[in-house]
N, C-alpha and C positions, 0 to 999 in steps of 0.2 A: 663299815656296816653301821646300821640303828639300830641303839638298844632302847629301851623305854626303864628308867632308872624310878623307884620310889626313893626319893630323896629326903622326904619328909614324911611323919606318920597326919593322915588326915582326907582330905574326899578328892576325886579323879583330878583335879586339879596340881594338885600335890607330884605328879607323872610327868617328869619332864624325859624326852628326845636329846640322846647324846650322841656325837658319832664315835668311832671307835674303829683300830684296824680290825679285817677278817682273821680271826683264829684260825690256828693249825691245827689239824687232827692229832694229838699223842698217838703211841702206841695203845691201837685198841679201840681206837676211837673210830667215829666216821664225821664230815661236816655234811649239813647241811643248809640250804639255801632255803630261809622258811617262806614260806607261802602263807602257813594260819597258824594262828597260835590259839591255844585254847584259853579260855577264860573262865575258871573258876573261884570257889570258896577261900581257898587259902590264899589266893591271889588279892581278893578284895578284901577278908581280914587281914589279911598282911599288909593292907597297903593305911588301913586305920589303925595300925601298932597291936592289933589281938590273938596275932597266929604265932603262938610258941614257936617253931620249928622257923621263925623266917631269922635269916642270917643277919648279924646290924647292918640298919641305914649306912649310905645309901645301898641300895640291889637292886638286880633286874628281877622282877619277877616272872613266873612262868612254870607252869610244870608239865604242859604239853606243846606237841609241836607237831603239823603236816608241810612237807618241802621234799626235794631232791636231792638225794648225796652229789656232791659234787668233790669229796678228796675223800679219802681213807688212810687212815694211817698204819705206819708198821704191823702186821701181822692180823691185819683184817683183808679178806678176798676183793678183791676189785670187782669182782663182778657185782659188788652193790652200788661201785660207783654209776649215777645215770637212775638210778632206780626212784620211782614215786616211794616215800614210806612218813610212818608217823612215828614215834617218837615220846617218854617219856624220860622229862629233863632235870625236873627236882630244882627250877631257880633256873634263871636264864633262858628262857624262851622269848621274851619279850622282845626279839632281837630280830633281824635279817637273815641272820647266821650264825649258828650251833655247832657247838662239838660235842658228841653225844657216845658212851660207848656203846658199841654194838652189839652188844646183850639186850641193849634199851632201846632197838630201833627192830620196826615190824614192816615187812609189805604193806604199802596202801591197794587192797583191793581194786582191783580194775570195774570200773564207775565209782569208786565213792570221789567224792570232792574233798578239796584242800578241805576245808570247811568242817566237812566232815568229820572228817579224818581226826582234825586236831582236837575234836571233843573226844575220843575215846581214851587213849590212855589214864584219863582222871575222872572225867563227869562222866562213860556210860561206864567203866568199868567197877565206881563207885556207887552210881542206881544197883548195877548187877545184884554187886555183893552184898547190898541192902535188901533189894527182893528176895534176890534166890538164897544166898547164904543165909543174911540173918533173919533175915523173914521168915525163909523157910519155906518160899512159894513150892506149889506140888503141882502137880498135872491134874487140870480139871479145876484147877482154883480159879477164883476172880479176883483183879487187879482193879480197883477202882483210883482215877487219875482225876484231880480238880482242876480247874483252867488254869489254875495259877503257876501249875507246874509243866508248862510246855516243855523243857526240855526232857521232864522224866515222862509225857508222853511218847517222844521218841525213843529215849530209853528202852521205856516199858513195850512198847511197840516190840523191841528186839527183843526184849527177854519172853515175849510173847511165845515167837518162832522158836525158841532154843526151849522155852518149854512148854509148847502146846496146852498154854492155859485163856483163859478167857480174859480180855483186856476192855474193861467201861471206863467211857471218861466222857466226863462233861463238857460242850465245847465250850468254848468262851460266848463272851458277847460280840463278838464283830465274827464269828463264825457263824453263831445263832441262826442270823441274818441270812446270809447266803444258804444256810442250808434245811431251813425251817420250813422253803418250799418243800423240799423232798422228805422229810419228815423224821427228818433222825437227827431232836436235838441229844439224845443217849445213841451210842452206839454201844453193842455189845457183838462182840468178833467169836466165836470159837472154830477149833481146828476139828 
């Protein structure tokens, strides 16, 4: 397998590609075969020396993952073996293939994409807990999103739906464009 190792503390450069045998599942565990790996916060602080919690150099980084179980080990059901799912890893995502326990592995809904998939564990489940939790969002509130934060308009998109609140966000500048004929450089959505 390929892992992506931070070797050094300093900018994406600093990421080198090792190869490495494929892991076995422990007891508890399942593997999988990654598809996407998520890319966030702790990932790129950690990879410039500033995220407490990362383990010493070198390390894979990573703390999410969308792929396909492919082994399961002792005392986990087979019937996840074969299964689309995503996955949170806590370190070692960066990789082709995970061992993950299966307490920390979720069906990948039918249509979402690898892609998809592998932001939620960390970056929507983190917007979530920001809005709804410490935010405090309520039903009937409005969400206002700046261009700058594309990902937390998808986010917020979803926390939209889960709480029938109104979601404004500014589009960007190469949106503008395209959408300036039909008139809605504001959109504002309610349920």
């Amino acid at each position: 397998m390929r892992q992506v190792w931070i070797t050094k503390f300093g900018p994406p450069e600093v990421l080198t590609v090792r190869q490495a045998p494929d892991p076995e599942p422990k007891p508890g565990e399942v593997r999988i075969r990654v598809e996407a790996s998520g890319v966030n916060f702790a990932d790129i602080v950690g990879r410039v020396g500033l995220y407490p919690d990362l383990p010493p150099v070198p390390v894979v980084p990573g703390y999410e993952v969308s792929g396909r179980i492919d082994a399961a080990g002792t005392g986990v059901d087979s019937s996840w073996i074969g299964r689309d799912v995503l996955a949170l890893t806590r370190f070692g995502g960066y990789a082709d293939v995970v061992c993950v326990p299966v307490n920390q592995v979720f069906a990948r809904p039918p249509g979402m994409s690898a892609l998809e998939a592998a932001a939620i564990p960390v970056n929507y489940f983190t917007a979530w807990q920001l809005v709804v939790v410490m935010g405090a969002l309520k039903r009937g509130e409005t969400v206002l999103v700046t261009p700058r934060t594309t990902k937390a308009v998808l986010d917020s998109a979803l926390i939209e739906n889960i709480r029938n609140t109104a979601l404004m966000h500014f589009l960007s500048h190469e949106h503008r464009k395209d959408r300036a004929q039909r008139g809605d450089l504001l959109r504002r959505t309610r349920h």
